[in-house]
KOLGUVEX-784848 format. One record per residue (C-alpha): residue in one letter; chain; x negated, y negated, z. Coordinates in steps of 0.02 Angstrom, whole numbers, plus 50000, padded with zeros to 5 digits. Each point is the difference from the previous one (the first is absolute). Example, Ala and Ser with C-alpha at 12.3 -4.5 7.8 and 13.67 -1.06 7.14 Angstrom:
% KOLGUVEX-784848
("A"; "A"; (49385; 50225; 50390))
("S"; "A"; (49931; 49828; 49967))
***
This chain:
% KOLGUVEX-784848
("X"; "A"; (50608; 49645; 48534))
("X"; "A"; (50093; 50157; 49985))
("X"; "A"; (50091; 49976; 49856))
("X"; "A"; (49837; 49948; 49918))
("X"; "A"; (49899; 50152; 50079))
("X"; "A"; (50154; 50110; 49941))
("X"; "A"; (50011; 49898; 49829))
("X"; "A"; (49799; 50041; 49959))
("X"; "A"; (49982; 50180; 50058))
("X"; "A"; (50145; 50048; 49875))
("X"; "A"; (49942; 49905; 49873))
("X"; "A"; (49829; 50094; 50036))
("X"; "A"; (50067; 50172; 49987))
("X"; "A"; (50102; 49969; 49857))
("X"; "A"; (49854; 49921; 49902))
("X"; "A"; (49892; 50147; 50062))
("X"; "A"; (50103; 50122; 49959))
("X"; "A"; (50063; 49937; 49823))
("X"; "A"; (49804; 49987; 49953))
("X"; "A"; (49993; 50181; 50048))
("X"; "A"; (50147; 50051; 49890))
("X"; "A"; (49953; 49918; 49859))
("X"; "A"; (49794; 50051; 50010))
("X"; "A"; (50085; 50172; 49997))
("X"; "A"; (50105; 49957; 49845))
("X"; "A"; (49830; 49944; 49919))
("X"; "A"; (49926; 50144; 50047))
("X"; "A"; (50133; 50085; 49929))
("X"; "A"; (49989; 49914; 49836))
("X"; "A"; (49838; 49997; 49970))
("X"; "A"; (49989; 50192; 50026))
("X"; "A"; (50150; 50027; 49871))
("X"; "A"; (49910; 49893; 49868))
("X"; "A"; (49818; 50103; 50030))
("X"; "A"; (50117; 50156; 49973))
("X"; "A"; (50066; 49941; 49845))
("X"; "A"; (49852; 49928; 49924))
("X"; "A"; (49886; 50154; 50034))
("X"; "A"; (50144; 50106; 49884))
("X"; "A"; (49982; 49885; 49897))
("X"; "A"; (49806; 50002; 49981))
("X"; "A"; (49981; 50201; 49992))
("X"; "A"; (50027; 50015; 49797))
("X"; "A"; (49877; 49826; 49980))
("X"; "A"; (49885; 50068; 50119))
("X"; "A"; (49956; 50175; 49913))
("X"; "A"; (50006; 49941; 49840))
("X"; "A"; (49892; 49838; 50049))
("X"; "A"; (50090; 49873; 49906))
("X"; "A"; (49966; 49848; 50126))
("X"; "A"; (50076; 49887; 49897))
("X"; "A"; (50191; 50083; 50027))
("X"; "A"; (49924; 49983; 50221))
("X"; "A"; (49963; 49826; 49977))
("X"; "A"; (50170; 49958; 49906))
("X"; "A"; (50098; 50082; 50150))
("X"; "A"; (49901; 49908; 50148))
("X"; "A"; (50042; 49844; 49919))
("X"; "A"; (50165; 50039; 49963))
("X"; "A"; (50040; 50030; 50185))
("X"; "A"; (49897; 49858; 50063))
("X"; "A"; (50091; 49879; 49888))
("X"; "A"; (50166; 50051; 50041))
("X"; "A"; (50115; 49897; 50099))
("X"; "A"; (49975; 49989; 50202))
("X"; "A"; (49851; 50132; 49963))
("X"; "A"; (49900; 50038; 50168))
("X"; "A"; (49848; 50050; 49868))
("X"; "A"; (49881; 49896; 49992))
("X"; "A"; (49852; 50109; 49921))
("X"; "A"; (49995; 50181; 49940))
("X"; "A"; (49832; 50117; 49990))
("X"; "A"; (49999; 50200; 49926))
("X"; "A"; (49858; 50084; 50034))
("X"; "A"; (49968; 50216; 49958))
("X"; "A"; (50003; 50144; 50092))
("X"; "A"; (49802; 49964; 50045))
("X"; "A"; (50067; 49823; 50103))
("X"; "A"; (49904; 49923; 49832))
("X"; "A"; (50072; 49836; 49955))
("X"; "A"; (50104; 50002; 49835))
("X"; "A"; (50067; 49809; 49969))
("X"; "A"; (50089; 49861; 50089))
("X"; "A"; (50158; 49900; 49983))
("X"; "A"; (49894; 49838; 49979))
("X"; "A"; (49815; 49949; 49997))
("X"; "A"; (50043; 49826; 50062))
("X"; "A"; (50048; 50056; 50174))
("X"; "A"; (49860; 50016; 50139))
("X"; "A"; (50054; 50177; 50046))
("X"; "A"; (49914; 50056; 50162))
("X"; "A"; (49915; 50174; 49981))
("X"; "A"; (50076; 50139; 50083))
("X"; "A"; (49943; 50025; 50192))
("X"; "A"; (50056; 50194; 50021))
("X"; "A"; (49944; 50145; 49877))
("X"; "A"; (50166; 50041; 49897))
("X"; "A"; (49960; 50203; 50030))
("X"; "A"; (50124; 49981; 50153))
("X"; "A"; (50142; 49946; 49900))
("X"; "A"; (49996; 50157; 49898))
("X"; "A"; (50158; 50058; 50080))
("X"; "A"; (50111; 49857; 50067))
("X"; "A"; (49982; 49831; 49962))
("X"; "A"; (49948; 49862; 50122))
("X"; "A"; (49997; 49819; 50042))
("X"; "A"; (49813; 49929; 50040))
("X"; "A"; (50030; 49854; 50153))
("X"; "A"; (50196; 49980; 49979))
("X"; "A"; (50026; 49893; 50150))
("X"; "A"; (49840; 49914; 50020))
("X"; "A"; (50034; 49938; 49812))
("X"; "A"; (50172; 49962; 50042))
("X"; "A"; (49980; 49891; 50126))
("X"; "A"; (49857; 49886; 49929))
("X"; "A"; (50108; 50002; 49850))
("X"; "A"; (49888; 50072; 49886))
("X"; "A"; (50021; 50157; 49860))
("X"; "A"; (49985; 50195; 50072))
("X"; "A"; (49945; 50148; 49889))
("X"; "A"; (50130; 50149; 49963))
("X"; "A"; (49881; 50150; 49939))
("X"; "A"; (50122; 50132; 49901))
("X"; "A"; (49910; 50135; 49948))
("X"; "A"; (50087; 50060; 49824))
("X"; "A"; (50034; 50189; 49997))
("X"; "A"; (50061; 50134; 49858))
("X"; "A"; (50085; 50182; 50064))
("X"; "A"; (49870; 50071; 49899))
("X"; "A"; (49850; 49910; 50014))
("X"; "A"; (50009; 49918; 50157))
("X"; "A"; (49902; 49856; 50038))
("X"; "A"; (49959; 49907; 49837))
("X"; "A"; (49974; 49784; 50078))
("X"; "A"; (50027; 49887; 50107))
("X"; "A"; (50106; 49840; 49995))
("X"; "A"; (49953; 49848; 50105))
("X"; "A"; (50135; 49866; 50015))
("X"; "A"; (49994; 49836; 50075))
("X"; "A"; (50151; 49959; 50101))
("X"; "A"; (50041; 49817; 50059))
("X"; "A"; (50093; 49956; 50152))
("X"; "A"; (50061; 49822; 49921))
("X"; "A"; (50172; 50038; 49964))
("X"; "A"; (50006; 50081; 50204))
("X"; "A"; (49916; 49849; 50059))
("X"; "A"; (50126; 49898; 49914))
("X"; "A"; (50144; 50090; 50053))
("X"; "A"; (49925; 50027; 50193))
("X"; "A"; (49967; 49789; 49980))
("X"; "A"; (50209; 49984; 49928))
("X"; "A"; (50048; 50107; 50142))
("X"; "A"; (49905; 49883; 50111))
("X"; "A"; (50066; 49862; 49975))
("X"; "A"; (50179; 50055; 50001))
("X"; "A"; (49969; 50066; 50177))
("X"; "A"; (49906; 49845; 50051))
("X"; "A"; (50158; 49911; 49951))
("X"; "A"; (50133; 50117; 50076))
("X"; "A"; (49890; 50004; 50150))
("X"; "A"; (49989; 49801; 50015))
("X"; "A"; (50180; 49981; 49959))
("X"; "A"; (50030; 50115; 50177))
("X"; "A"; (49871; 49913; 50107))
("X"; "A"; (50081; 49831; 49938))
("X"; "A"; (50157; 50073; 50048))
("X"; "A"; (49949; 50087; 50155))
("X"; "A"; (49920; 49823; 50059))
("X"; "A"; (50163; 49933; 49980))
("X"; "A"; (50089; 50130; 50106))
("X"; "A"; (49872; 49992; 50135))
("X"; "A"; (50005; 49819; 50003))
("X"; "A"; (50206; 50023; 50038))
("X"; "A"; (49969; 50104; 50133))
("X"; "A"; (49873; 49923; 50073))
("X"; "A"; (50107; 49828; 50010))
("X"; "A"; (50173; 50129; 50042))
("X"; "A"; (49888; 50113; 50118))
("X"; "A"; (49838; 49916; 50053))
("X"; "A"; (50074; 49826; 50030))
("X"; "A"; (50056; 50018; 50199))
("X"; "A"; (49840; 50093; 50034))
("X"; "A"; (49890; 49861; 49921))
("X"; "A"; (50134; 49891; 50110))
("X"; "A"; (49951; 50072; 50154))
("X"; "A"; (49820; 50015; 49965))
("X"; "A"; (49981; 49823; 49986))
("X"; "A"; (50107; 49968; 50156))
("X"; "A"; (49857; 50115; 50075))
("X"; "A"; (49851; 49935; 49926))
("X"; "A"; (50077; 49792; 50080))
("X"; "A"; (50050; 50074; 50149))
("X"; "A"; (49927; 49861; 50104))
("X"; "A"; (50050; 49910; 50177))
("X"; "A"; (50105; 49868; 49906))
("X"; "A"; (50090; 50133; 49893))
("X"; "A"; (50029; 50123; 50133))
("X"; "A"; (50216; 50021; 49994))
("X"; "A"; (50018; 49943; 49841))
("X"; "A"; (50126; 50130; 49914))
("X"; "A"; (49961; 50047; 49824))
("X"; "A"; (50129; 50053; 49866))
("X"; "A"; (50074; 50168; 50005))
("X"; "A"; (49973; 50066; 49835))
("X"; "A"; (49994; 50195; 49960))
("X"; "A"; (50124; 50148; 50049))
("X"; "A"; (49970; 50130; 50110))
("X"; "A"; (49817; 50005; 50106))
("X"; "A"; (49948; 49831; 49923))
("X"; "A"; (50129; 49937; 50067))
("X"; "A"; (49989; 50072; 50149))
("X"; "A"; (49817; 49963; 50029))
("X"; "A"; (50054; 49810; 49950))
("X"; "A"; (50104; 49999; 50156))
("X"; "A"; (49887; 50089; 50109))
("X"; "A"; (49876; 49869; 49954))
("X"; "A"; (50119; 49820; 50032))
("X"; "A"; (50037; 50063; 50154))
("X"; "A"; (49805; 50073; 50034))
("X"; "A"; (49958; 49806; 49971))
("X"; "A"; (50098; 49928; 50098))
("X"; "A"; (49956; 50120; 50162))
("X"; "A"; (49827; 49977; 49951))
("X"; "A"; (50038; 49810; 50007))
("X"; "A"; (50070; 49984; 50160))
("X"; "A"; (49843; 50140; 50076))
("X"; "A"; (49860; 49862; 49930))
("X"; "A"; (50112; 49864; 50096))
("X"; "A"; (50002; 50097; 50144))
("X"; "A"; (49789; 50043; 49980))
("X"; "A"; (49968; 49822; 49967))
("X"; "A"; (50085; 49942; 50139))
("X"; "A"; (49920; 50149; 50107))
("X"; "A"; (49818; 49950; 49930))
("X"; "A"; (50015; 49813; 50031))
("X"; "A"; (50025; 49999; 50181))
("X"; "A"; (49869; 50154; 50018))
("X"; "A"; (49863; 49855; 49919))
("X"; "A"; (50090; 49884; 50123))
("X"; "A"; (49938; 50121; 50127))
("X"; "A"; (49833; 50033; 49939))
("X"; "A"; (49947; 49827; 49982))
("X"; "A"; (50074; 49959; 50184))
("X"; "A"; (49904; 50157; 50041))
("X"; "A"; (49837; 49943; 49917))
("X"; "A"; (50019; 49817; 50060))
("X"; "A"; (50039; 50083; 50183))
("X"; "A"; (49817; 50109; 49986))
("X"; "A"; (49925; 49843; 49935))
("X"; "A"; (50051; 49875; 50115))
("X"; "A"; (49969; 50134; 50145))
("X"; "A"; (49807; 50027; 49942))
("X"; "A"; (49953; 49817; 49969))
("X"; "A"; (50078; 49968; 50165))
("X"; "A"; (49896; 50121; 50057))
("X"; "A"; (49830; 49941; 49939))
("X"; "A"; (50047; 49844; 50023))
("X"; "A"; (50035; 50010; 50187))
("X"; "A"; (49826; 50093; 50029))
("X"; "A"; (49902; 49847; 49995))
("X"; "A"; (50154; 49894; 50090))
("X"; "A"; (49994; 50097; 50145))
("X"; "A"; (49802; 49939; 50063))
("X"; "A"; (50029; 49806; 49940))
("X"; "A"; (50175; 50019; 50118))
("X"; "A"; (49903; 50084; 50130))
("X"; "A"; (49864; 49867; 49994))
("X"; "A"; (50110; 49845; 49994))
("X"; "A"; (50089; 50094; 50142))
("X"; "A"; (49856; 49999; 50101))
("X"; "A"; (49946; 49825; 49979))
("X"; "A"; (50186; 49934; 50043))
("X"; "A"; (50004; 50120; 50166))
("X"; "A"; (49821; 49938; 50040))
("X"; "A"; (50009; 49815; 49936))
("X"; "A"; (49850; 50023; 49915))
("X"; "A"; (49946; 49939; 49816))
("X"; "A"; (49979; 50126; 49866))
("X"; "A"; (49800; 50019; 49913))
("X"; "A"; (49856; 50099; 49974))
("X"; "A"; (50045; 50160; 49980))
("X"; "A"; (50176; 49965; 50016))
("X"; "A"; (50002; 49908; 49858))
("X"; "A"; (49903; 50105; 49883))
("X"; "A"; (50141; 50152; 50040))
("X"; "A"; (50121; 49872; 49954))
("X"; "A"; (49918; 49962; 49830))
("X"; "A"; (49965; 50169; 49953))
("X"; "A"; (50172; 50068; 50064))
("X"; "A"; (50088; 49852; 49901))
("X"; "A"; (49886; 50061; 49826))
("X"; "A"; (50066; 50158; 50033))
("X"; "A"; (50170; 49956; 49970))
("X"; "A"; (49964; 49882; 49854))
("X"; "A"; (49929; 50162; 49906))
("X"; "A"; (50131; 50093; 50059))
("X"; "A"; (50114; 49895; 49909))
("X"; "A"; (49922; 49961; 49841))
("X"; "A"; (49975; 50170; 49980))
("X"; "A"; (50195; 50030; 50032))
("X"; "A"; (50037; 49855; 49884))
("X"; "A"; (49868; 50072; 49869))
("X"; "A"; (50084; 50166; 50003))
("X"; "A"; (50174; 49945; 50016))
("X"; "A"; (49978; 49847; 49845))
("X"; "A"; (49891; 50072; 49844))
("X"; "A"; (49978; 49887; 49882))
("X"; "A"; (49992; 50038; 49819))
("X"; "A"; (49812; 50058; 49959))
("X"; "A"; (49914; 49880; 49884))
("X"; "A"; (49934; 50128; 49854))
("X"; "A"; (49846; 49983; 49950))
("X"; "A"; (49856; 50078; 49884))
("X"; "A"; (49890; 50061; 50167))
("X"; "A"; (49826; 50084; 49992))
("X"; "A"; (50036; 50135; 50136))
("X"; "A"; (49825; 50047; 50026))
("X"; "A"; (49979; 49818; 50022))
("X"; "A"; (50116; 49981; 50126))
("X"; "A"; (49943; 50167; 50116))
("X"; "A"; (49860; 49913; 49978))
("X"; "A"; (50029; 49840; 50083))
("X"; "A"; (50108; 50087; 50125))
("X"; "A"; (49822; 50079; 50063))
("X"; "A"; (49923; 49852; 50015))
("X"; "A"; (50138; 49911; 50079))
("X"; "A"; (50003; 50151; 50121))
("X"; "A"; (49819; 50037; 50010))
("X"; "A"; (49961; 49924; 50197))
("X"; "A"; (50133; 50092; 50073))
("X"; "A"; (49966; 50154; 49903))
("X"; "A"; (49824; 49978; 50083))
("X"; "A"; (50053; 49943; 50159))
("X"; "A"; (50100; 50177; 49994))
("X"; "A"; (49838; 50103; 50008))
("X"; "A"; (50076; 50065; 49862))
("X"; "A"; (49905; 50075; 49821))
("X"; "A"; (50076; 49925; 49833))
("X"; "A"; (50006; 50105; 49823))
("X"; "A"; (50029; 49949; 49866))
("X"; "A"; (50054; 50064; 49810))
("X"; "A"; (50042; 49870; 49904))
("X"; "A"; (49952; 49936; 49812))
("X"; "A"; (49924; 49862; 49953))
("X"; "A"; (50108; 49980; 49838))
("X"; "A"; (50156; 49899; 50027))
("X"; "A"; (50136; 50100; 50024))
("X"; "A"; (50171; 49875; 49924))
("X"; "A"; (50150; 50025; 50079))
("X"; "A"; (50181; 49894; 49994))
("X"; "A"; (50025; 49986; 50190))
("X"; "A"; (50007; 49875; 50129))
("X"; "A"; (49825; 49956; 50076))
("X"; "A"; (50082; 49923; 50158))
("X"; "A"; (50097; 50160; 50029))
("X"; "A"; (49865; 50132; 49967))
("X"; "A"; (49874; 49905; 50089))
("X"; "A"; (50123; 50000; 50141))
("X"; "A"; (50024; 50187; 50006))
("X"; "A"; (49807; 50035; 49982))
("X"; "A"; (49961; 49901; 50141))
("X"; "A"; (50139; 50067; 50117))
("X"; "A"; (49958; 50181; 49943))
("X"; "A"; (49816; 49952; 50030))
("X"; "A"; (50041; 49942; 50175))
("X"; "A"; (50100; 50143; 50034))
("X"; "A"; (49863; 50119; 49966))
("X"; "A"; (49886; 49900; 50115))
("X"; "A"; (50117; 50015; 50153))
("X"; "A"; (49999; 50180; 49946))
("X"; "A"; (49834; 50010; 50056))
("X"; "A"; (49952; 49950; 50158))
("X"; "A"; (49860; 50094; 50024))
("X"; "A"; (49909; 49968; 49812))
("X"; "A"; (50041; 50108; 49863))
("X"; "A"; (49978; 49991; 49812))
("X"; "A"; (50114; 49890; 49897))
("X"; "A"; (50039; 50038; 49826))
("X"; "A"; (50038; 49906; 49845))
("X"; "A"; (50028; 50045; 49841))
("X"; "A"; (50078; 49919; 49818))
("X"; "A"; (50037; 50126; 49860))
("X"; "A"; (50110; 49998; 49847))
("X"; "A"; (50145; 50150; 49987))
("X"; "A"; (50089; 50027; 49848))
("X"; "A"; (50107; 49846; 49976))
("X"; "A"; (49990; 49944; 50194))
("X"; "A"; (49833; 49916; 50116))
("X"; "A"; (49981; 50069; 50145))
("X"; "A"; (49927; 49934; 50149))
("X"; "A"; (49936; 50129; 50139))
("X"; "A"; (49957; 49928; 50176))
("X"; "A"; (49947; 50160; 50114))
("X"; "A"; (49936; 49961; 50179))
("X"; "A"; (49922; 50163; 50144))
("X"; "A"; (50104; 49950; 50139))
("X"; "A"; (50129; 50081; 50126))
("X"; "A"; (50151; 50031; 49854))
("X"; "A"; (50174; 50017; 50022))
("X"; "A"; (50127; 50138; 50029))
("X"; "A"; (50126; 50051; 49864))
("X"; "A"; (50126; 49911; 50109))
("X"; "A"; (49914; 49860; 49996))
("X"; "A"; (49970; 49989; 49822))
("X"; "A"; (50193; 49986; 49973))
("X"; "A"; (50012; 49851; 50127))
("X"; "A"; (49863; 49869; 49932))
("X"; "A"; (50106; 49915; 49903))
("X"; "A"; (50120; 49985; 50123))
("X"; "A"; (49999; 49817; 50057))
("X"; "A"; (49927; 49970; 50190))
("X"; "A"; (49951; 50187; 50000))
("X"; "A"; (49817; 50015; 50024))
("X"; "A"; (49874; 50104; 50090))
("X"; "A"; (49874; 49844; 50062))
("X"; "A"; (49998; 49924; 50160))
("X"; "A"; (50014; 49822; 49932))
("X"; "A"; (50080; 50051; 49842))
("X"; "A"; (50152; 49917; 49934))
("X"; "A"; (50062; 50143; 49892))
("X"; "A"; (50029; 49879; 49838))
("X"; "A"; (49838; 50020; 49917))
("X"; "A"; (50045; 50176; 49894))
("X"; "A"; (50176; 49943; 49975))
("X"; "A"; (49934; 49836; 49932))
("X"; "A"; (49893; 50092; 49901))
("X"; "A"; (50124; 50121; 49939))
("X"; "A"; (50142; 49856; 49943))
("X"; "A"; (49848; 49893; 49900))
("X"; "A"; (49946; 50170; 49898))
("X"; "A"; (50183; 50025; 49967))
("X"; "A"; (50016; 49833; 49919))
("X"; "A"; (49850; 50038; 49876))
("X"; "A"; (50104; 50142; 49961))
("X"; "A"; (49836; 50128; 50068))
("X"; "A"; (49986; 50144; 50103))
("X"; "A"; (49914; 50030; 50175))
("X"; "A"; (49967; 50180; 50090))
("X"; "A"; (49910; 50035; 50165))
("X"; "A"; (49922; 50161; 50051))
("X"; "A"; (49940; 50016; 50154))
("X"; "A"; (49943; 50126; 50132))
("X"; "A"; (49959; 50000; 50208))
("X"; "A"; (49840; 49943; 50023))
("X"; "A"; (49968; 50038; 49791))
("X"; "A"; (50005; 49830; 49958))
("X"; "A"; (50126; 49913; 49869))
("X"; "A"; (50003; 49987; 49829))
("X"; "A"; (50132; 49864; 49912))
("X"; "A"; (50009; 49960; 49803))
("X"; "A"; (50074; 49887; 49925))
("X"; "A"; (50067; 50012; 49809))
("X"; "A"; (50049; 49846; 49889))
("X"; "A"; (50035; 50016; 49844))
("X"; "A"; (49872; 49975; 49853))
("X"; "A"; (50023; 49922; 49834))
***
């Protein structure tokens, strides 16, 4: 690229700079030949014989490499006198000739030049004696300068093509002498991966490549043995966390589990101290105690084993729907007020019906127990941008900030007969349908959740 940048910009000046010389040279030229002609016109001129005129304009357009192409005289008045040639379509003169009295003058030189087309030279034609007695017009073409500037061209276009060829050359040899350890090492870079990690490359270079060649061998290797040393670190810190995890885990369920244990032991208890058979009441603590702990742990095993959704093309205003009516005795049993705001046009979503409907209803339910006392529950279905979102706002008691970063915290939960694995349920099934779920909630404000799939 330089040697081509540095190739064209000479080969620009020089061309620019050679048309320059040789418009001047025309210039020149042309100027010499008005001078000469006009001499040469005064004794025709003042004794009118336009015949001897006409015989010298065509003698100087006609002569070899002649930059004439037509010749006009006209008198001291600016009055046309005669022509070179009536078969030319000479263009009438655009300036009045009274300013060329004294000097002569080219009309539009350049413009003419560079569209390639004839200029005027206006010579005015002067005696010691008697001054001004005409005018000579001349037509001057720029062929033979176009032709040279277009030889010149071409000879530059080759020199210049002959260096970038050989400048392409030389930078090619450098770049394989010079460039080749750095590409080297840039590739050694760009597949620096676990499994290459300590690999030498070549040494290639003198001086800092080769320097920076060594520096990086022995980088790779250190930087081998410090992901050994991480992985090994990292593996027994998620042997840790899951014996952590599995510890909390164990130590809730045992928890909730040993809640309804502890009055079916202290009821058998009583019946062995007191030889007495267990019923009645007895028996219905037992039952409910015992259904306790069966939803205790099909809720652990539904949280702890998710299944792969089943996807599905699923109305979601349908579904709320049905959630509503499935939902509808307890929500009146609740003393509590239902809204709703929700189309009637189906609303298509790919989702899992079992899934969603199982989040609606928990949410739902939630918002109930939120509201012991009656309250307003909200529901609401609304398309955003590329997502659906599903808004489920109830007027009950609300929840701290710090407990807003616990609900999905298995076994953590704020109800008296609450297992705690509800929201993280809820939480691990919208994850799966690859959605989004926020709550916002204040003391005694009420909560607000939505839930975002995505649409389309």
């Amino acid at each position: 690229m330089v040697f081509i940048a540095t190739a064209l910009t000479i080969a620009s000046v020089i061309l620019k700079e050679e048309q320059k010389t040789l418009e001047n040279l025309l210039e020149i030229r042309a100027l010499q030949l008005g001078e000469i002609m006009s001499r040469q016109m005064v004794e025709p001129l003042l004794y009118e014989e336009r015949y001897s005129i006409f015989t010298l304009f065509q003698s100087y357009i006609n002569s070899a490499d002649s930059i004439i192409i037509y010749a006009e005289a006209y008198d001291q008045q600016a009055k046309f006198l005669l022509t070179s040639s009536q078969q030319l379509n000479i263009k009438p003169l655009p300036v009045e000739l009274s300013t060329y009295q004294s000097k002569a003058g080219f009309i539009h030189r350049a413009k003419a030049i560079q569209n390639r087309k004839a200029f005027d030279l206006i010579f005015p034609i002067t005696t010691p004696s008697l001054g001004l007695i005409g005018y000579l017009r001349l037509g001057i073409t720029p062929e033979h300068l176009i032709e040279t500037i277009r030889d010149i061209k071409n000879k530059v276009l080759t020199l210049t093509v002959a260096i970038v060829f050989l400048g392409i050359l030389a930078g090619l040899w450098m770049a394989r002498r010079i460039l080749k350890p750095i590409l080297t090492l840039n590739r050694a870079v760009l597949q620096l991966e676990g499994e290459n990690l300590g690999e030498d490359i070549e040494v290639l270079g003198i001086g800092e490549i080769r320097e920076l060649t060594l520096s990086f061998n022995a980088m790779s290797k250190k930087l081998k043995e410090s992901m050994m040393e991480i992985k090994k670190t990292q593996d027994a810190l998620v042997r840790k966390e899951k014996l952590y995890v599995l510890g909390e885990f164990s130590a809730g369920l045992a928890h909730e589990i040993k809640n309804p244990l502890t009055p079916i032991k202290m009821l058998i208890q009583r019946a062995y101290e007191q030889n007495e058979p267990l019923e009645g009441t007895d028996l219905i603590t037992i039952n409910d105690e015992l259904r306790r702990i069966d939803k205790i742990v099909s809720q652990f095993l539904g949280y702890a084993r998710m299944n792969a959704p089943q996807i599905q093309t699923v109305d979601i205003n349908r579904l709320v729907k049905d959630v509503i009516a499935l939902t509808k005795r307890k929500i009146e049993k609740s003393g509590v007020d239902l809204a709703i705001n929700i189309d009637d046009t189906p609303l298509n979503c790919e989702t899992s019906a079992d899934g969603l409907q199982q989040v609606v209803i928990n949410l739902v339910l939630n918002g109930l127990q939120a509201m012991p006392n009656g309250g307003v529950l909200t529901l609401s279905v609304k398309r955003d941008d590329n997502y659906v979102k599903i808004a489920i706002s109830d007027s009950g008691v609300g929840m701290t900030e710090d407990q807003l970063e616990k609900i999905y915290d298995p076994f953590y939960t704020t109800k008296q007969n609450g297992t705690g694995l509800g929201l993280a349920v809820v939480w691990n099934i919208i994850e799966t349908l690859n959605g989004n779920i926020e709550f916002s909630s204040e003391p005694q404000m009420g909560t607000t959740v939505i839930v975002s799939l995505p649409y389309g």
